[in-house]
C-alpha positions as a Markdown table, in Angstrom:
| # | Residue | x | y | z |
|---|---|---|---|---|
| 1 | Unk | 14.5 | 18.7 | 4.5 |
| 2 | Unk | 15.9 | 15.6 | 6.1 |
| 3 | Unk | 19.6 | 14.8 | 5.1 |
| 4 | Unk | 17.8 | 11.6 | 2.9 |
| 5 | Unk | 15.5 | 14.4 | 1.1 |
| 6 | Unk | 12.8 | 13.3 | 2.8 |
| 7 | Unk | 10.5 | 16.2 | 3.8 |
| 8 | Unk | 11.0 | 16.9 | 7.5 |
| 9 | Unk | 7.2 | 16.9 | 9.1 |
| 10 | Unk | 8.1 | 15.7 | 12.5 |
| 11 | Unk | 6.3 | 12.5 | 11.9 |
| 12 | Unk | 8.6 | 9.4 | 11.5 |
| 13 | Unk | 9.1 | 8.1 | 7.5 |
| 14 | Unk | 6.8 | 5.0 | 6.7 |
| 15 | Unk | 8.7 | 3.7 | 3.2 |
| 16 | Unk | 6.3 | 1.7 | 0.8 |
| 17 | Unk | 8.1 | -0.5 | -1.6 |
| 18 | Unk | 6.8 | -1.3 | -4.9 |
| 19 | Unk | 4.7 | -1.0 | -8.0 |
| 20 | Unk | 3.1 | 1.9 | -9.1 |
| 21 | Unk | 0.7 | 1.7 | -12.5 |
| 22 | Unk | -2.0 | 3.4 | -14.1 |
| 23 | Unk | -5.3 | 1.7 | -13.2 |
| 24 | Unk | -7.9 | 2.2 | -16.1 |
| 25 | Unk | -11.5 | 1.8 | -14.5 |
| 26 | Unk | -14.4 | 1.7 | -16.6 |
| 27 | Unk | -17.1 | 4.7 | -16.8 |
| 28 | Unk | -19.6 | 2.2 | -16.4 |
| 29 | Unk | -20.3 | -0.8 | -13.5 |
| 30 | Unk | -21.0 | -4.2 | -13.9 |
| 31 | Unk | -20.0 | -4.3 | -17.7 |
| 32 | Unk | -17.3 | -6.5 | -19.0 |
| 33 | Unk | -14.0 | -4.9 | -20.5 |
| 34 | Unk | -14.9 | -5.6 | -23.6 |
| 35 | Unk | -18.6 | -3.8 | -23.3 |
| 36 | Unk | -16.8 | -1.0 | -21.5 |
| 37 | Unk | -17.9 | 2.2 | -23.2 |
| 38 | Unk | -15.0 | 4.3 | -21.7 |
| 39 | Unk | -12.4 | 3.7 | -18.9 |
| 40 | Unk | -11.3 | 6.6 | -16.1 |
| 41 | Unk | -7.3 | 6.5 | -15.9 |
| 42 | Unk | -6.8 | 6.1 | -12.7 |
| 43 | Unk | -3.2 | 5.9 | -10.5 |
| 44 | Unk | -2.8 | 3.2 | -8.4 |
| 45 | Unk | -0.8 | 0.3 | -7.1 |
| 46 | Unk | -1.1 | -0.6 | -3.6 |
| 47 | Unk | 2.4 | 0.7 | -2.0 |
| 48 | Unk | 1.8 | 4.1 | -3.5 |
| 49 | Unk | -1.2 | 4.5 | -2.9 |
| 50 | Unk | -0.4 | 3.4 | 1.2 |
| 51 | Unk | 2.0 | 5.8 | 0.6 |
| 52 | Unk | -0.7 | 8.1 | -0.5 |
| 53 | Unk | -3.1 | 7.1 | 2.1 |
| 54 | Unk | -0.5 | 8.1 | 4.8 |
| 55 | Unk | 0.6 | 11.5 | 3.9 |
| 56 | Unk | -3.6 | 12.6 | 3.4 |
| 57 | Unk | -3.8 | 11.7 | 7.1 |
| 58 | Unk | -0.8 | 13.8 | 7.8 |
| 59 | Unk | 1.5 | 11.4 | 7.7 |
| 60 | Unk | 5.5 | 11.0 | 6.2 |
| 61 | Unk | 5.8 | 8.8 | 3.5 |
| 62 | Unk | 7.9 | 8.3 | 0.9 |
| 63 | Unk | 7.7 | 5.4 | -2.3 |
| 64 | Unk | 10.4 | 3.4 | -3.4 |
| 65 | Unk | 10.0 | 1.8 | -7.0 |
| 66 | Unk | 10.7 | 1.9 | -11.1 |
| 67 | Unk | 8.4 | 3.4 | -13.3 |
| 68 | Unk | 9.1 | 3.8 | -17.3 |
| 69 | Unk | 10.8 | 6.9 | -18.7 |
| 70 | Unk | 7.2 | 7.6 | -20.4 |
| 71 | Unk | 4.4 | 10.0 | -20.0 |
| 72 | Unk | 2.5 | 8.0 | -17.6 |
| 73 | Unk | 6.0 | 7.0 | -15.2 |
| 74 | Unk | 6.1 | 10.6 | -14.6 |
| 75 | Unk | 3.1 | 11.7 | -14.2 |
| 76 | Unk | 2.8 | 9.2 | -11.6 |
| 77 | Unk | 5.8 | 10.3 | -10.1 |
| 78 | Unk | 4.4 | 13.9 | -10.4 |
| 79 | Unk | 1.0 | 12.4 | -8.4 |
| 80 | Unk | 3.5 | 11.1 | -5.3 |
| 81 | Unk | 5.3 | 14.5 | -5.2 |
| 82 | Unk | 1.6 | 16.6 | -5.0 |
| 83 | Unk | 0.4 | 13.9 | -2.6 |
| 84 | Unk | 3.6 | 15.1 | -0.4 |
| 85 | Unk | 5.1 | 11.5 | -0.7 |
| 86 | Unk | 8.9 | 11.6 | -1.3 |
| 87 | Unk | 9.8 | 10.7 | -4.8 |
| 88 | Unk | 13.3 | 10.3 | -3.6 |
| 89 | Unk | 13.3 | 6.4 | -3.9 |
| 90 | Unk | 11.9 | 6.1 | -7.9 |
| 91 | Unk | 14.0 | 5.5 | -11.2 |
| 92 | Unk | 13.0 | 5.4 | -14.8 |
| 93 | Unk | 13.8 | 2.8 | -17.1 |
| 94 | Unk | 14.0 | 3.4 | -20.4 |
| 95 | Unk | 13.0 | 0.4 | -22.1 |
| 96 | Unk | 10.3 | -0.7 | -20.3 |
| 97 | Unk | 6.9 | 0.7 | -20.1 |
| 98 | Unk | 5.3 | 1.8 | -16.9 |
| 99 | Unk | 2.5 | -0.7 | -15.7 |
| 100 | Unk | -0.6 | -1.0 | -17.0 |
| 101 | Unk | -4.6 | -2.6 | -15.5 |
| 102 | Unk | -7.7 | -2.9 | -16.4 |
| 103 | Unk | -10.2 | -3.1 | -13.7 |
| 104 | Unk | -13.6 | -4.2 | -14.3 |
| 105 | Unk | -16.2 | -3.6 | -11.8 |
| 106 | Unk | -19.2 | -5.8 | -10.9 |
| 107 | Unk | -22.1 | -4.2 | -10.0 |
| 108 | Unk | -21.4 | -5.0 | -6.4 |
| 109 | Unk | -18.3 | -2.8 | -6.9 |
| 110 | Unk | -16.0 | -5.8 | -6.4 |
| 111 | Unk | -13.3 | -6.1 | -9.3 |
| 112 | Unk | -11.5 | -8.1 | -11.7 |
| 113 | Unk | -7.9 | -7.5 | -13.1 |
| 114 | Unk | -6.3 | -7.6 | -16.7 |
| 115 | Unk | -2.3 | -6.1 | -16.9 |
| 116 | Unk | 0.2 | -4.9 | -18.9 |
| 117 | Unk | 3.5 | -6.0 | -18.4 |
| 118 | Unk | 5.6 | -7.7 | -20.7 |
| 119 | Unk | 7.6 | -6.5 | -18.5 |
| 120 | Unk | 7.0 | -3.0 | -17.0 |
| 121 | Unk | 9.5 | -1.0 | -15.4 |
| 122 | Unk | 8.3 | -2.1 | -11.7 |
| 123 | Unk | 9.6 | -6.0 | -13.0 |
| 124 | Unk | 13.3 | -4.3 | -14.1 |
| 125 | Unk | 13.8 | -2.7 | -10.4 |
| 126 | Unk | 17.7 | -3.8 | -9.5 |
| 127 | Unk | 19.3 | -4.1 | -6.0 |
| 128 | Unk | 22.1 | -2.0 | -7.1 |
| 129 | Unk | 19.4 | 1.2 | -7.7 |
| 130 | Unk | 18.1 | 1.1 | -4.3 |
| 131 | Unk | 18.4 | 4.4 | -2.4 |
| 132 | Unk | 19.9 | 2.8 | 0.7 |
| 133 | Unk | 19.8 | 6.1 | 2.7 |
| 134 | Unk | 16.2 | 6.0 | 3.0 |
| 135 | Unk | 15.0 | 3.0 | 3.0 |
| 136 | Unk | 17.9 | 2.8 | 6.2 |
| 137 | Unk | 16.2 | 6.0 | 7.7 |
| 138 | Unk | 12.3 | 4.2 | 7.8 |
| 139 | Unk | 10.3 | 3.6 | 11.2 |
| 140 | Unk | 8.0 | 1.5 | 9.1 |
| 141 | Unk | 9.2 | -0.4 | 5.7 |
| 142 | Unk | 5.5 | -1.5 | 3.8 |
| 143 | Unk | 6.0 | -3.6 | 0.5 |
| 144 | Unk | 3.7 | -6.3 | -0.9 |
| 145 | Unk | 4.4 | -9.5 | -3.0 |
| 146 | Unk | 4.0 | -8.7 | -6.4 |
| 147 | Unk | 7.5 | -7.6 | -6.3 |
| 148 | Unk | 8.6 | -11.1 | -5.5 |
| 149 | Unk | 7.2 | -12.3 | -8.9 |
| 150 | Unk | 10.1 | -11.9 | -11.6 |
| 151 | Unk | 14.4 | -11.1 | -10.9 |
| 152 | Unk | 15.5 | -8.7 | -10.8 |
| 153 | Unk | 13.0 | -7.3 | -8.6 |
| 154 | Unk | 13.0 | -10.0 | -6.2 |
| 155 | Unk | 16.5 | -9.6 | -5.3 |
| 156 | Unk | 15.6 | -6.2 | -5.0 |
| 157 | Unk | 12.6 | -6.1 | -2.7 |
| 158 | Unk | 14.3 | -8.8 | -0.4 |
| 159 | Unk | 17.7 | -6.6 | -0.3 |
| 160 | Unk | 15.5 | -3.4 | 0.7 |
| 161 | Unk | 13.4 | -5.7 | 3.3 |
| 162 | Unk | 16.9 | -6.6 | 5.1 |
| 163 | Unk | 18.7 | -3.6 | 4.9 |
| 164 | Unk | 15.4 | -1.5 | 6.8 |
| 165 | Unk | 14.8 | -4.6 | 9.5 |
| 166 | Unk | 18.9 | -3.9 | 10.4 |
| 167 | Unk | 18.2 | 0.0 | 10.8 |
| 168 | Unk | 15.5 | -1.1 | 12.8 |
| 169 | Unk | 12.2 | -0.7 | 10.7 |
| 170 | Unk | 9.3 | -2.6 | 11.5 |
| 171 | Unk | 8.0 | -4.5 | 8.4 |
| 172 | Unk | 4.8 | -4.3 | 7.2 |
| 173 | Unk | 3.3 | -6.9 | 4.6 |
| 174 | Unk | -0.4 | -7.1 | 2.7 |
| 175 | Unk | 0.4 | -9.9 | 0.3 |
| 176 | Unk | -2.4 | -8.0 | -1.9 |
| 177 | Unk | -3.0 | -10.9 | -3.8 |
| 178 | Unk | -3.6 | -10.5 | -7.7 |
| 179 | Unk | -3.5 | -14.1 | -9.0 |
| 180 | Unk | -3.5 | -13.0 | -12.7 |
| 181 | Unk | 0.2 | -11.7 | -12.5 |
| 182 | Unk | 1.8 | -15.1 | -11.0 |
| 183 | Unk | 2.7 | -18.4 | -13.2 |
| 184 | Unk | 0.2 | -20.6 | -11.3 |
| 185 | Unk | -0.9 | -20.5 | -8.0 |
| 186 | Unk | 1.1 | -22.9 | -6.0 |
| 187 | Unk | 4.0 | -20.5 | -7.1 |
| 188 | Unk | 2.2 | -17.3 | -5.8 |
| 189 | Unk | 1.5 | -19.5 | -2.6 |
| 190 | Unk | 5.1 | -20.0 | -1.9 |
| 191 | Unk | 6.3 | -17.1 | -2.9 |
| 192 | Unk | 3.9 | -15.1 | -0.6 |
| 193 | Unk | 4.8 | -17.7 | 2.9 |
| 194 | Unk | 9.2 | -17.2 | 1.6 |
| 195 | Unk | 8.9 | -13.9 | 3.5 |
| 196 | Unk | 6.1 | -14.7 | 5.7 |
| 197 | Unk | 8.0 | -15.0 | 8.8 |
| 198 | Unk | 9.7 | -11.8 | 8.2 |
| 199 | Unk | 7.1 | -9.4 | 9.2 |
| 200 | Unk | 5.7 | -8.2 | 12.1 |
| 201 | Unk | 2.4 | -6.2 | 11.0 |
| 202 | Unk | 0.5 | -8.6 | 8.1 |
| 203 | Unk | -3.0 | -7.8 | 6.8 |
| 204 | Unk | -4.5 | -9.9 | 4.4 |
| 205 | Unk | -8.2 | -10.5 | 3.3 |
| 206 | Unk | -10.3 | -13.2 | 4.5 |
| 207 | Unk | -10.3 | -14.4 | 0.6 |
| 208 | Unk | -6.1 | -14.4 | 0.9 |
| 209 | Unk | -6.2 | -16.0 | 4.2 |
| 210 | Unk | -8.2 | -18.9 | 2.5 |
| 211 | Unk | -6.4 | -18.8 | -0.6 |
| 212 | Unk | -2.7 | -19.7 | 1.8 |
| 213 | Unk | -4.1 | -22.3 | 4.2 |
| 214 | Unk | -7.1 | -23.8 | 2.5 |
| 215 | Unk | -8.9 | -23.2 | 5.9 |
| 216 | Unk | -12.2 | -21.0 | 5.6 |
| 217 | Unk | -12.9 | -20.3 | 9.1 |
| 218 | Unk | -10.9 | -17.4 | 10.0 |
| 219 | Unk | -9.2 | -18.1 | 13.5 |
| 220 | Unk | -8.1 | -21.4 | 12.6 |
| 221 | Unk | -6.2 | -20.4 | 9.4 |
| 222 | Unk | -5.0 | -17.3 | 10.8 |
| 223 | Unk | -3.5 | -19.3 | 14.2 |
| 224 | Unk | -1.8 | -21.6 | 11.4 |
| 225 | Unk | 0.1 | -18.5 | 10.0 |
| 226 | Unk | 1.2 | -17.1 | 13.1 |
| 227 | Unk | 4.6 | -17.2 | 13.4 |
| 228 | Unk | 7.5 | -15.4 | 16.3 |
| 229 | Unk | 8.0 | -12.5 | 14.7 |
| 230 | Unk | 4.3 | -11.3 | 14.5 |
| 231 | Unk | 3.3 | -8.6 | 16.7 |
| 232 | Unk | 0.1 | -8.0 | 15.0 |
| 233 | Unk | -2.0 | -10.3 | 12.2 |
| 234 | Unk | -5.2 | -8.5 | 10.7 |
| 235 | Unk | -8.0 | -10.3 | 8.8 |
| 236 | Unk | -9.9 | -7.2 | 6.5 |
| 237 | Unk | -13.5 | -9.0 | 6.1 |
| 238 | Unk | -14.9 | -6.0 | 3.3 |
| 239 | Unk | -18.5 | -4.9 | 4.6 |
| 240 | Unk | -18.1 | -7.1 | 7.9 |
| 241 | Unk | -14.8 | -5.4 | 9.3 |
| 242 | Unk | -12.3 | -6.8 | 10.4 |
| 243 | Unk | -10.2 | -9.6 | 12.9 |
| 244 | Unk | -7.3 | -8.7 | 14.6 |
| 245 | Unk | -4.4 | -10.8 | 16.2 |
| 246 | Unk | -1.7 | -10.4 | 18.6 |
| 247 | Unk | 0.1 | -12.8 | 21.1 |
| 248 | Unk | -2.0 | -11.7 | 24.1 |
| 249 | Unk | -5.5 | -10.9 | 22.7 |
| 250 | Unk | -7.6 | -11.2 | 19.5 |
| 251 | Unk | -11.4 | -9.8 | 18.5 |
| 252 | Unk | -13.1 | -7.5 | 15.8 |
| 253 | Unk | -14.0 | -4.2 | 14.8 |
| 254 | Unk | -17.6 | -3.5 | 12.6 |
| 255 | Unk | -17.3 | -2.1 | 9.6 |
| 256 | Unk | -19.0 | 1.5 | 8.8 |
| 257 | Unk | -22.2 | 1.5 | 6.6 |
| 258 | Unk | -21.5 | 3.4 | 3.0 |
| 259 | Unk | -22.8 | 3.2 | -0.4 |
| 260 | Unk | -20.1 | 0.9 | -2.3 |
| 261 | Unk | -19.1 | 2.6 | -5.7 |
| 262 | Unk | -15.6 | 0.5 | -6.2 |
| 263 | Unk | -13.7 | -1.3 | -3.7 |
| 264 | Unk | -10.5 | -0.4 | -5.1 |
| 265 | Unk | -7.9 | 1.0 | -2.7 |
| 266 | Unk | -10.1 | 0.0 | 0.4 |
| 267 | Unk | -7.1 | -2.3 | 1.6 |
| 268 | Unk | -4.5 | 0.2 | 0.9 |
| 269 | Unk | -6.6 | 3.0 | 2.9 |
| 270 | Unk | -7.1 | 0.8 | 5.6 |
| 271 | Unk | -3.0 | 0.0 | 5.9 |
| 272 | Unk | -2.3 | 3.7 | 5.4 |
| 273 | Unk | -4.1 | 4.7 | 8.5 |
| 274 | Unk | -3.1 | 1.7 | 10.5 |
| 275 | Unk | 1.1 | 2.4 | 9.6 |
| 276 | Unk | 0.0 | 6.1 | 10.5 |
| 277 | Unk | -1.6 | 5.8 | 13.6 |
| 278 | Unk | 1.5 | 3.4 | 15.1 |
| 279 | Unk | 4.8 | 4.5 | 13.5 |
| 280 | Unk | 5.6 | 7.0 | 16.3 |
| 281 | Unk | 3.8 | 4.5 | 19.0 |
| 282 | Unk | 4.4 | 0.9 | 18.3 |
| 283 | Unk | 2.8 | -0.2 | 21.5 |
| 284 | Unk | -0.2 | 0.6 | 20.7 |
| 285 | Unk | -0.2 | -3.4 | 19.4 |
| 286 | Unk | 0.1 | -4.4 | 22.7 |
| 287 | Unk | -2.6 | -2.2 | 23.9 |
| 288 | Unk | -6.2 | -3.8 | 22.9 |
| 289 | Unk | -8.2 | -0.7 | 23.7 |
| 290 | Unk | -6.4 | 1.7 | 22.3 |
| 291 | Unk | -5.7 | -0.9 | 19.3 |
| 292 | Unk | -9.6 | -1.0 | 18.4 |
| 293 | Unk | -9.6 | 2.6 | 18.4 |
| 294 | Unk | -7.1 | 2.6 | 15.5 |
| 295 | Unk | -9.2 | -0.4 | 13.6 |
| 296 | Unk | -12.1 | 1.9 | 13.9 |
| 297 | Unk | -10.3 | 4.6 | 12.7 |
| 298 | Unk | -8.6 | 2.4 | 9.8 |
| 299 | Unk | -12.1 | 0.8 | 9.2 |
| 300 | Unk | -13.7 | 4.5 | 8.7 |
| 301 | Unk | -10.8 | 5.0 | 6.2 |
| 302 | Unk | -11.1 | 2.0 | 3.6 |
| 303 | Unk | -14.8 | 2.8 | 3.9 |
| 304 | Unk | -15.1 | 5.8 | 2.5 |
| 305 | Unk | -12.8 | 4.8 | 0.1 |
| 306 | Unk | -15.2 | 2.4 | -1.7 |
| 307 | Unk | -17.3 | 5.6 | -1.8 |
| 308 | Unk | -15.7 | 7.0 | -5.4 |
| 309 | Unk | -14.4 | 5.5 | -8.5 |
| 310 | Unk | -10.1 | 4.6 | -8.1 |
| 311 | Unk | -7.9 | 4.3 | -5.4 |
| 312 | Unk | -5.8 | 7.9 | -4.9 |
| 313 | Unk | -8.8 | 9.6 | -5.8 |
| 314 | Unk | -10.9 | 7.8 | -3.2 |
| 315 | Unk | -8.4 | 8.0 | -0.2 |
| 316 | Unk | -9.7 | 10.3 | 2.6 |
| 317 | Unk | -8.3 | 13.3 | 4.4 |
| 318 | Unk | -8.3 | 13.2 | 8.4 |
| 319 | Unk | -11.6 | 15.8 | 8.3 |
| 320 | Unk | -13.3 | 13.4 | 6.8 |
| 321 | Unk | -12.1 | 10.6 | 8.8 |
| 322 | Unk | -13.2 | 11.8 | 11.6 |
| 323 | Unk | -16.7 | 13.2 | 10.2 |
| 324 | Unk | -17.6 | 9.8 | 9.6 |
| 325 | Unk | -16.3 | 8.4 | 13.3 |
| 326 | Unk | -18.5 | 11.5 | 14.8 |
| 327 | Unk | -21.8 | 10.2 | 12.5 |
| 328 | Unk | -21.2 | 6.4 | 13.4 |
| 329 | Unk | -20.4 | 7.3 | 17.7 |
């Protein structure tokens, strides 16, 4: 063990920052929620399940968040400890709830959200609980904006941001958009660009990238959100791939061919591998070819993800990684 608790694997610590919930999923596609005949309970939540998606490729990852003091918080927690993410970074509340969604999937596997949280325990996170230690001791600090909807959780999230960038961290951000969650969305809009210029690795879909700059052709809207502090801007396109940008170069990597059960966690996958593949080697950015390699690779892992129901349950080992790179060469 690291001094921080953080289990010592030789790989630097990637820290994902915030929610965790229980995703319900129902047993049957293209169905509303209220036609649902059953639901699969399913743990999710993008940060943890980056931080899931990192330590299945090997990787060192711990979670920083709040769950509820309920049955669900810990087995949650209990899912990030088998996973071999460090729990280190988690506290319980004990009078809020831990989060709750309903996910209903089209038949094209693509989803739509209700939640729980009135408020859950991820809303109630304070600045004050943060363990300091180990958010100080990340290579990579990952976090997303739902935690910038509600105090005190904003205070929170931007205390945890600062205090990695000044140990040196570079900061990750995928907006993950869930519109459902914010009070209208010129709010989430704002709220999303307030930390914009902060980080220096951003992925967001081509939806989200519409959704902030009103533009719908890629390269224009993503040129408008380029900012000084961005070494790297990716554009995930679902069954197309994706774009990437850097100050020297930008292109695309193609997508891998699967049969789509549930896009859920694709995103998160495809971050995971990304954070894992550069934490110890951040010039890889600057390096086009070997860059594309790592898309590929990233690509190969939010594919296979849409290839089972949930996100953890989804997220793919290395072996299988590279089984489907071997079938696509």
């Amino acid at each position: 063990m690291a001094g921080n608790g953080v289990p010592s694997t030789g790989k630097s610590l990637i820290v994902s920052f915030g929610e965790m919930l229980i995703d319900f999923v129902p047993t049957e596609s293209g169905v509303s929620l209220a036609e649902a005949p059953g639901f699969l309970k399913a743990p999710g939540g993008a940060p943890a399940n980056v931080a899931i998606a990192i330590t299945r490729l090997g990787g060192n990852a711990a979670f920083v968040g709040k769950l509820g003091d309920d049955e669900f918080g810990h087995m949650l927690a209990g899912i990030l400890k088998e996973n071999g993410v460090s729990a280190d970074g988690i506290n319980f509340d004990e009078g809020a709830r831990t989060a709750l969604a309903f996910v209903t999937l089209r038949a094209d596997g693509e989803r739509e959200f209700m939640f729980y949280r009135n408020p859950s325990a991820d809303m109630l996170l304070r600045p004050e609980e943060l363990n300091l230690e180990l958010i100080k001791s990340a290579k990579v600090f990952h976090y997303g904006s739902i935690s910038l909807i509600v105090e005190p959780c904003r205070s929170a999230h931007i205390k945890a941001m600062k205090a990695a960038k000044e140990a040196g961290a570079l900061l990750s951000y995928d907006p993950n958009l869930r519109l459902p969650l914010w009070p209208s969305a010129e709010e989430a809009r704002e709220q999303i660009l307030s930390i914009w210029g902060k980080a220096e690795v951003i992925k967001v879909s081509d939806v989200e990238l519409e959704f902030l700059t009103g533009r719908d052709k890629i390269d224009d809207a993503a040129l408008l959100l380029w900012h000084p502090n961005l070494k790297l801007l990716l554009v995930t396109l679902g069954e197309h791939g994706c774009r990437y940008f850097t100050k020297s170069f930008r292109g695309s990597v193609d997508a891998f061919r699967v049969n789509t059960v549930d896009t859920t966690g694709a995103g998160d996958s495809f971050v995971g591998a990304l954070l894992s593949k550069i934490v110890d080697d951040h010039s890889i950015i600057e390096d086009e070819a070997r860059l594309r390699e790592v898309l590929k690779f990233a690509n190969a892992c939010g594919a296979i993800t849409t290839t089972k129901k949930g996100a953890i349950p989804a997220l793919p080992p290395e072996t299988e990684v590279r089984a489907l790179l071997n079938k696509g060469a």
